[in-house]
DRENVEXGU-693829 format. One line per 10 residues: for each residue y negated, x negated, z negated of N, C-alpha, C. Coordinates in Angstrom, 2 decimals. Each point is the difference from the previous one (the first is absolute). Layout:
DRENVEXGU-693829
Y:X:Z:Y:X:Z:Y:X:Z ~ ...
This chain:
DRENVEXGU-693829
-2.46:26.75:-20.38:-0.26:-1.42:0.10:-0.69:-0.45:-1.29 ~ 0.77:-0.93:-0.73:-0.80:-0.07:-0.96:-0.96:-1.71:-0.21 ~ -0.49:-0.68:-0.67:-0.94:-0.76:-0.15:0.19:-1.35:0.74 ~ 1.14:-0.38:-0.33:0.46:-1.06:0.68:-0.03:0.05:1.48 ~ 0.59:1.46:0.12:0.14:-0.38:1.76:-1.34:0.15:0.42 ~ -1.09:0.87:-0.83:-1.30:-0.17:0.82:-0.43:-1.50:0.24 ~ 0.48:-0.36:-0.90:-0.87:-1.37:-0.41:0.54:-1.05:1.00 ~ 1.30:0.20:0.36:1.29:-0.99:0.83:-0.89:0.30:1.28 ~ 0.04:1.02:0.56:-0.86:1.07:1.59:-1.10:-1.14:-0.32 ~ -1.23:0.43:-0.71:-1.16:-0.58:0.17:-0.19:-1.02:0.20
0.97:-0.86:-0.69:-0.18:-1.52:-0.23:0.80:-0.65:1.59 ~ 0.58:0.62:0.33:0.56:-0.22:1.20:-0.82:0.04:1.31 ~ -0.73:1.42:0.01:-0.82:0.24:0.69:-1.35:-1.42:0.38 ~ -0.17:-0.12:-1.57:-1.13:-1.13:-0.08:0.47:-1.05:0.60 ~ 1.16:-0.83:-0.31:0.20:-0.80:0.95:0.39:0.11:1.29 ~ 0.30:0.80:0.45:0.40:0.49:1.33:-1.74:-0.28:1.10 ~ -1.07:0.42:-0.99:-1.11:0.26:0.39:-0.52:-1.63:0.15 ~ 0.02:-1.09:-0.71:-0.21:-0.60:-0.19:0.62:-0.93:1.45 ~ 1.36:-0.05:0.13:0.96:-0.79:0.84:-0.77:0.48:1.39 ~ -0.62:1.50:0.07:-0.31:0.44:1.32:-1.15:-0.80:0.36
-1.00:-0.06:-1.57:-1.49:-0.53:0.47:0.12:-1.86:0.70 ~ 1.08:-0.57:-0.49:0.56:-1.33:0.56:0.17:0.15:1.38 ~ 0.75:1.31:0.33:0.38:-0.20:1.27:-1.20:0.21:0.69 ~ -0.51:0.76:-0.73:-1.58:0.38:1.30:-0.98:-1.26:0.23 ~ -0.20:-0.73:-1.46:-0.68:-1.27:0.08:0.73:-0.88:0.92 ~ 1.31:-0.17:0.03:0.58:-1.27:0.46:-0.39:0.19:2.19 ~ 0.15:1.24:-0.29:0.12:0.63:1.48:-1.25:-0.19:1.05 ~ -0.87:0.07:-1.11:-1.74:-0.08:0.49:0.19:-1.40:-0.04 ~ 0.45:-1.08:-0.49:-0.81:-1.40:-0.11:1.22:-0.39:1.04 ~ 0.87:1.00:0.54:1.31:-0.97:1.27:-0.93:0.48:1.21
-0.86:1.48:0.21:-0.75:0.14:0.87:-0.59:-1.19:0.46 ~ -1.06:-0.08:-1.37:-1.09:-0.84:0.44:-0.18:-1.01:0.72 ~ 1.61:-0.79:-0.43:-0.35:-1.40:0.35:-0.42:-1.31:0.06 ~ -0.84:-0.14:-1.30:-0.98:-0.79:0.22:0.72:-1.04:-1.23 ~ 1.12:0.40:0.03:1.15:-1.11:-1.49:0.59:-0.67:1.17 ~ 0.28:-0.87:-0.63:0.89:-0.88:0.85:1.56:0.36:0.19 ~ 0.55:-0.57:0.88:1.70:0.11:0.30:0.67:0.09:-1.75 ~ -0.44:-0.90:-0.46:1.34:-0.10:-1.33:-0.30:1.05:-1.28 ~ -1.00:0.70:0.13:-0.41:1.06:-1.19:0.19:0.95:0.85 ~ 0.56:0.92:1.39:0.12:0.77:0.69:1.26:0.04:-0.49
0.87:-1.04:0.41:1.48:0.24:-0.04:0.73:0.13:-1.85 ~ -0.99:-0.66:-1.46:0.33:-0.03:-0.73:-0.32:1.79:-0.19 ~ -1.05:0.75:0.57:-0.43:1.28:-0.44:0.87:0.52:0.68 ~ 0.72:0.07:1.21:0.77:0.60:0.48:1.88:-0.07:-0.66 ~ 0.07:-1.12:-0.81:0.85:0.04:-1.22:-0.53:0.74:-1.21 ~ -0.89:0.05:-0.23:-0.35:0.74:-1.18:0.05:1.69:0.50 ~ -0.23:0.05:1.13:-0.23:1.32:0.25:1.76:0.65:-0.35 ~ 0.87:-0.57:0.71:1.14:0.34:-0.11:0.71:-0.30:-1.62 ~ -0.31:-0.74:-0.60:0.02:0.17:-1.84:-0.48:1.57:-0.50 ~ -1.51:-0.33:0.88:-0.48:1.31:-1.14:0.69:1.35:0.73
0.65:0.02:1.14:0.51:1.12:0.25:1.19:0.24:-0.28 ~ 0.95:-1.18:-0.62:1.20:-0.13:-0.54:-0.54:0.54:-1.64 ~ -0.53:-0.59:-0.27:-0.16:0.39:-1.64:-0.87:1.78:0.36 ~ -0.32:0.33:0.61:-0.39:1.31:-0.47:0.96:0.92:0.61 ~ 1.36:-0.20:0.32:0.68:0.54:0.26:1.50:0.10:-1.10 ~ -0.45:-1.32:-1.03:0.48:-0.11:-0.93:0.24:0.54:-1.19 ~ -2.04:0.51:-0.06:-0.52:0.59:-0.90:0.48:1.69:-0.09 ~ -0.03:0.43:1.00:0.04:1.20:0.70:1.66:0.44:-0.77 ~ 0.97:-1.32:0.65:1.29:0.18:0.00:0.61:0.23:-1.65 ~ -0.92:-1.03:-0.43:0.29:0.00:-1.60:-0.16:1.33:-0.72
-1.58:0.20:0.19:-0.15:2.00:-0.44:0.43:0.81:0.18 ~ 0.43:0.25:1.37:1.34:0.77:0.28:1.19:-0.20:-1.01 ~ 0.36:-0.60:0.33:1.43:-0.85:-1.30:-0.16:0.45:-1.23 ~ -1.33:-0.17:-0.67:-0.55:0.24:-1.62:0.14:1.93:0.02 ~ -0.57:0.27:1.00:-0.35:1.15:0.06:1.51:0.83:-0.52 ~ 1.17:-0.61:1.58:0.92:1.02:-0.05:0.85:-0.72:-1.27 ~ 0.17:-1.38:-0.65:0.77:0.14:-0.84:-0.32:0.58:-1.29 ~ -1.78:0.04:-0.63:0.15:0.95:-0.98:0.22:1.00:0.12 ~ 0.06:0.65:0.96:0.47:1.59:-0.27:1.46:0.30:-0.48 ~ 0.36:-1.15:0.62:1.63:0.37:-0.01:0.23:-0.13:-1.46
């Protein structure tokens, strides 16, 4: 494995980490409650963005990964 792909892994990883800490924040403030109806349902759109895009991210590195080798 050489530099790039460490670097492609890591950097992936980081956002991967990042998209998760959204979901955990967004998850705690749908518990709580204490937001009103229309910032519940806009976080519950965002939630499904950020789980679309980190599935994106994921999908893309894969892709990078297997086409440089080839």
């Amino acid at each position: 494995m050489n530099l790039f792909s460490i670097g492609l892994v890591l950097d992936t990883v980081g956002k991967v980490c990042i998209g998760l800490a959204v979901f955990t924040v967004h998850r705690h403030i749908s518990k709580e409650r204490r937001i009103d109806t229309d910032v519940l349902r806009t976080m519950r759109k965002e939630w499904l963005l950020t789980f679309a895009g980190i599935l994106l991210i994921i999908a893309g590195a894969t892709l990078q990964l297997f086409f440089q080798r080839a």
